[in-house]
N, C-alpha and C positions, 0 to 999 in steps of 0.2 A: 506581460504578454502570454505566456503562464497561464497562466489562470486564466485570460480572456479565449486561448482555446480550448483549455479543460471545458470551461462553461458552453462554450459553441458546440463542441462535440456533446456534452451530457445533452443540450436543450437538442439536439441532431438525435440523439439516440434515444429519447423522452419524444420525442414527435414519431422517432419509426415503429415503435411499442404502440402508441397509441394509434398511429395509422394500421397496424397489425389488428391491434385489440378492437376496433370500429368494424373491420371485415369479419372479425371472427364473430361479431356480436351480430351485424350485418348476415352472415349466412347461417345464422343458426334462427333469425327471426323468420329470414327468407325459408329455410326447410321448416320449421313450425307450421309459415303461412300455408307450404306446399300438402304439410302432412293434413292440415286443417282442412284442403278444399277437397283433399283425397278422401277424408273421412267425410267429409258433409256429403260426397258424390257416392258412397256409398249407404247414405242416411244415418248418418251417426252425427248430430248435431252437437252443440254444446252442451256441456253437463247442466240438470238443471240447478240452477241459483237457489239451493237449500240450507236453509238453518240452523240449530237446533230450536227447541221451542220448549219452555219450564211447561207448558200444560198439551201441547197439542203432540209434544214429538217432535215434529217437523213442520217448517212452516217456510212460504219463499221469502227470499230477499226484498224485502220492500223496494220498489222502484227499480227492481231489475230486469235486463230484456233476455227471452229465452228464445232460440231460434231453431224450433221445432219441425222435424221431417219426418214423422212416422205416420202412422195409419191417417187417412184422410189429404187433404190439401199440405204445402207448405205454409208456416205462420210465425210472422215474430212477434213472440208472446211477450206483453209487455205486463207487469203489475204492477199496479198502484202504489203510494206511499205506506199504504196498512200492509204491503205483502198480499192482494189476490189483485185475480183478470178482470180489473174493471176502473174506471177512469176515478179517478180523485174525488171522495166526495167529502161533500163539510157534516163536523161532528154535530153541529146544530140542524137541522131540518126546516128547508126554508118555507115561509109562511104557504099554506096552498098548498100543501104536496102532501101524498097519502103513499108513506113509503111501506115497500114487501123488502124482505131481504130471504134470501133462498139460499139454505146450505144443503152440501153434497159433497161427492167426488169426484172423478173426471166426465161425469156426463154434465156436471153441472159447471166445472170449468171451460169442458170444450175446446181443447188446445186444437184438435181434428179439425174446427171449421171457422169462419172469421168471426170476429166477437158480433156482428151485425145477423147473424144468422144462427146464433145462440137461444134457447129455452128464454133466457131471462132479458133480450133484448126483444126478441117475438114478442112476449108474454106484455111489457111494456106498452108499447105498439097496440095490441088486440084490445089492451086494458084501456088505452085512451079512446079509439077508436071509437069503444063503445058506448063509452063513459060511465064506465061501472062504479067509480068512486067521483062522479062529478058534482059537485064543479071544483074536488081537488084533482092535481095533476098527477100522477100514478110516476114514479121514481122504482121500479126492481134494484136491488141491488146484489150483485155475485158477489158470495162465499164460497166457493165451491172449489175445493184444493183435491189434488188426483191423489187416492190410495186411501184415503180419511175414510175412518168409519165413524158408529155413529156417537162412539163417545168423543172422539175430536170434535164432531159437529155441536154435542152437546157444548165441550170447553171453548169452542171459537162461539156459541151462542154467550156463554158468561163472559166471555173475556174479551170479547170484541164487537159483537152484532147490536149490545144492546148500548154502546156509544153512538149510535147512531140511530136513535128513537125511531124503532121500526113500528111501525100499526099493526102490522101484520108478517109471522115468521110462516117463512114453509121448508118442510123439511125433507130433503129427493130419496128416498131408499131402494137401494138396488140390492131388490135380493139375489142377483148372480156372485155377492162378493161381500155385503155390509156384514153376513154373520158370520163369516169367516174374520172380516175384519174385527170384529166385536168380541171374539175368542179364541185365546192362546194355543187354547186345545185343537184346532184349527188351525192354525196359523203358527208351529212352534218356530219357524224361521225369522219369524218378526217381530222381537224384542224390544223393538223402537216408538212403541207408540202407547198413549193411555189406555188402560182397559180398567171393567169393570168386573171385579172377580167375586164368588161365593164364596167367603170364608166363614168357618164356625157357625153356619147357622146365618151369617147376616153379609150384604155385600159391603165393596167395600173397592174404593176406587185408588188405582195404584197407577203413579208417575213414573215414565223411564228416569234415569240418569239426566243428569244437566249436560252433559256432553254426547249428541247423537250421532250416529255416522250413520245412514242412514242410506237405504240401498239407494237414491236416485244423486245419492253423492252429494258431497257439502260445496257450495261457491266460497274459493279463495283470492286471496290476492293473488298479481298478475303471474308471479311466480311460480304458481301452482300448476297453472297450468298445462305442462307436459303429464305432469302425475292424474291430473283429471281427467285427462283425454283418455290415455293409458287404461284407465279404470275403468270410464264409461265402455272403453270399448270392450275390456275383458268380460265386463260386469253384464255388456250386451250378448256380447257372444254364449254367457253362459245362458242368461235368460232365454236365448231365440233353441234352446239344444233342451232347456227342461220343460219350454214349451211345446215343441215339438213330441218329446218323449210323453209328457201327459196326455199331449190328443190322442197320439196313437195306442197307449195303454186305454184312456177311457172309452175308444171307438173297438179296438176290441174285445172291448170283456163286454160293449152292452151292443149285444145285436137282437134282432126281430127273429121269431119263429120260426120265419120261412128262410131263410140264411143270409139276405145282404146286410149291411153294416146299417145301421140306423146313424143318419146323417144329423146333423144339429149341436155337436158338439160345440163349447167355446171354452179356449184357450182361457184359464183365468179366474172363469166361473164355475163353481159345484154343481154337478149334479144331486147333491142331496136334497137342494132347494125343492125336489119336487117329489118328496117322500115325506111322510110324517118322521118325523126323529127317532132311528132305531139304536142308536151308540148312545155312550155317556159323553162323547163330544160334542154331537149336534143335541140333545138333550139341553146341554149347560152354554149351548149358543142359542136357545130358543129362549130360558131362562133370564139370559144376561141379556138380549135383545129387547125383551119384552117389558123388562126392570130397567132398563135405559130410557125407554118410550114414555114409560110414565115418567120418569124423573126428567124427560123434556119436557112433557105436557105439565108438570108443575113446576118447572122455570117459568113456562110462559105466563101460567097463572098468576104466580108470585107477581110478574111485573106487569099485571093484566092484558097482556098482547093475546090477540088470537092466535092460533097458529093452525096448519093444516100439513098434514102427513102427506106425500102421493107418492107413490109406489110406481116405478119405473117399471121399462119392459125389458125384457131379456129377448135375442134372436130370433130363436125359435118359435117363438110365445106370440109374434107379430109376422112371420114369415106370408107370406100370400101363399107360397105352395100350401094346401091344407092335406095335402096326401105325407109329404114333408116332416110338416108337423103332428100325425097321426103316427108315421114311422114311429118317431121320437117319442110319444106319448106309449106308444104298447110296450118299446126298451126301456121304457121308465116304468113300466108297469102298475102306471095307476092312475084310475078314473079322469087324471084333466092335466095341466100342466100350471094350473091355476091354486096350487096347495097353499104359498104362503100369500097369496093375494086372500086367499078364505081366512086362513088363520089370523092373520094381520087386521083384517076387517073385523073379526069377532073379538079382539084385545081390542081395537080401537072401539068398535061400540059397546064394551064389557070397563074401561077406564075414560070415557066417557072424549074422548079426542076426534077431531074430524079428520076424515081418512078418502083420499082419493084416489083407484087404482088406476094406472092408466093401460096396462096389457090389451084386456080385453076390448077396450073402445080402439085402440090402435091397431088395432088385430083387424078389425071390421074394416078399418080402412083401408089397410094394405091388402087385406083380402080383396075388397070393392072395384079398389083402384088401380090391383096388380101391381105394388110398387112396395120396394123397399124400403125399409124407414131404417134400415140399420144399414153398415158396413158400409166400403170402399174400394172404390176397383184396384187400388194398389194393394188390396189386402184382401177380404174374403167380404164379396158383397152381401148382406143380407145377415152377416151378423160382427160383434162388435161395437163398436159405440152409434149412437144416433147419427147419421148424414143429415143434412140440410132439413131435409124432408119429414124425417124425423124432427127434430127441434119445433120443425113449424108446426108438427101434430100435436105435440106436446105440449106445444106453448098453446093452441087454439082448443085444446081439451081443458087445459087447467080454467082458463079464460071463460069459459063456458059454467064452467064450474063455478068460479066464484062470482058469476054474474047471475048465474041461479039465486047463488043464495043470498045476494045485495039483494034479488028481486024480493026474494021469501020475506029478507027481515026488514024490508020495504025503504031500504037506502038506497035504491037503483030504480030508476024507468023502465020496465018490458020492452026491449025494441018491437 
């Protein structure tokens, strides 16, 4: 009898622990949930689902969902089984279809706006429409990972792009950020990613570490998660304080003749973009950029794919105010704000590559049509990533473009 209440009392006192330990567990999930909607309500989403990557750095989570709140609309960003923004596609290419695949950065992933209102789902759409490759059916396919410059894009073209027998590569380049991305020297905070460097007279491409940490944070198991949060949020707070401090250092030191501040700054992007290279920094970023381009254009050679360059637009560069963007142009003090769309066009017709810029054609539009093709009313309208209106320009410029030249090389109808 002994022992039959020893045992009743242990299994009494083994249920009250575990009735104890169920609550304890119970409200520490319930304050997680609580701290969770407290940070989403003040736009701190989840961290995103990062990698490490042997060739790119960083790359997302295949089939992960991200639940993004910053600049633009709310979105839950979903990726594919390859890891990028775009639905499952098969390695084989099915009969009838005349596939593009388009690598970039966040303009070409687009977390800001819904995948339906995207560059490369527009571009799709305009390209059937018109039937610029008919009677195959026009398949886009996003590449386009946020922060990537253009040697990533080069290694996601070897190592990924070309599993999926594209006819045609296009490559998005933003010059407010890709040649910073492209060089250390520029960029010495960012250790994480592939570049391609000038040593001894010849380049020479160099991989981080197999193990990345990587500013937009790594996705762990569920455990992790207070640590992730914790980080995202410190990791934001520092970012929104060094963003802050750069606007207001680059708005004062470049102002106009006459005394007001010359307006058009963006958080993120250099202004050196629109100077010819006077450092040995921007020097060996025009250098490394330019030797990149071509060691695209002969990937694509190698597997005989076309491909076409197009050069993105920057805020300012597209603004409708034109008094706005004249401000900006005389604090930049030189003749256009159009320097690497020149420069980039004379490498690409000097190594023989097709190059389309779209600045100045989008310029004319927002000018025309008094509208913005950049920015968001939660954030700073008018510059910043493409809005809706944007993407549609973009998509119906490229569109144009390459329906030009299906006409010229007489595999398309004139409408």
């Amino acid at each position: 009898m002994t022992w039959i209440r020893n045992k009743s009392a242990q299994s009494l006192g083994m249920r009250h622990w575990m009735a104890r330990g169920s609550m304890v567990v119970l409200g520490l999930l319930s304050g997680f949930a609580l701290i969770e909607l407290g940070l989403r309500g003040f736009g701190l989403g989840i961290p995103l689902p990062t990698i490490p990557h042997p060739y790119r750095g960083l790359a997302y989570r295949p089939g992960a969902v991200f639940d993004y709140s910053g600049e633009g609309s709310h979105q839950f960003i979903r990726f594919n089984r390859d890891g990028f923004r775009d639905i499952d596609r098969s390695l084989s290419k099915p009969r009838g279809v005349y596939r593009i695949a388009i690598l970039g950065d966040s303009y070409i992933e687009a977390p800001q706006v819904a995948v339906a209102d995207r560059v490369t789902e527009q571009l799709e759409t305009q390209l059937n429409q018109k039937g610029v490759f008919a009677p195959h059916t026009v398949e886009v396919l996003n590449f386009g990972v946020s922060t990537y410059g253009t040697m990533q894009e080069l290694q996601t073209l070897k190592h990924e792009v070309w599993r999926f027998q594209p006819d045609l590569i296009i490559l998005a380049f933003l010059t407010g950020n890709d040649f910073k991305n492209n060089c250390l020297d520029l960029d010495p905070d960012d250790p994480g990613r592939p570049l391609l460097n000038f040593q001894n007279g010849e380049f020479r491409e160099v991989f981080p570490p197999s193990k990345v940490s990587g500013s937009l944070g790594d996705a762990g198991p569920l455990w992790e998660w207070p640590r992730l949060r914790l980080k995202g949020v410190w990791d934001k707070f520092h970012y929104v304080r060094f963003m802050q401090a750069k606007r207001r250092a680059e708005a004062n030191h470049y102002r106009t003749a006459d005394g007001p501040e010359a307006s058009g700054f963006e958080a993120g992007l250099d202004v050196g973009i629109y100077h010819p290279p006077s450092v040995p920094a921007w020097v060996k970023a025009w250098e490394v950029t330019e030797e990149l381009l071509r060691r695209f254009d002969r990937e694509c050679r190698t597997h005989g794919t076309d491909w076409l360059m197009v050069v993105l637009s920057n805020g300012i560069q597209v603004h409708p105010d034109l008094e706005m963007r004249e401000r900006f142009r005389r604090a930049m003090g030189h003749p256009s704000l159009f320097y690497c769309e020149e420069r980039l066009t004379e490498a690409a017709h000097r190594d023989g590559y097709e190059i389309l810029c779209l600045a100045p054609p989008l310029g004319e539009i927002a000018k025309r049509n008094q509208v913005l093709l950049h920015g968001f009313e939660n954030m700073q309208p008018g510059f910043g990533h493409w809005n809706e209106l944007g993407h549609r320009a973009a998509a119906e410029r490229i569109a144009d473009h390459l329906h030009q030249q299906a006409v010229k090389s007489g595999s398309a109808v004139p409408e």
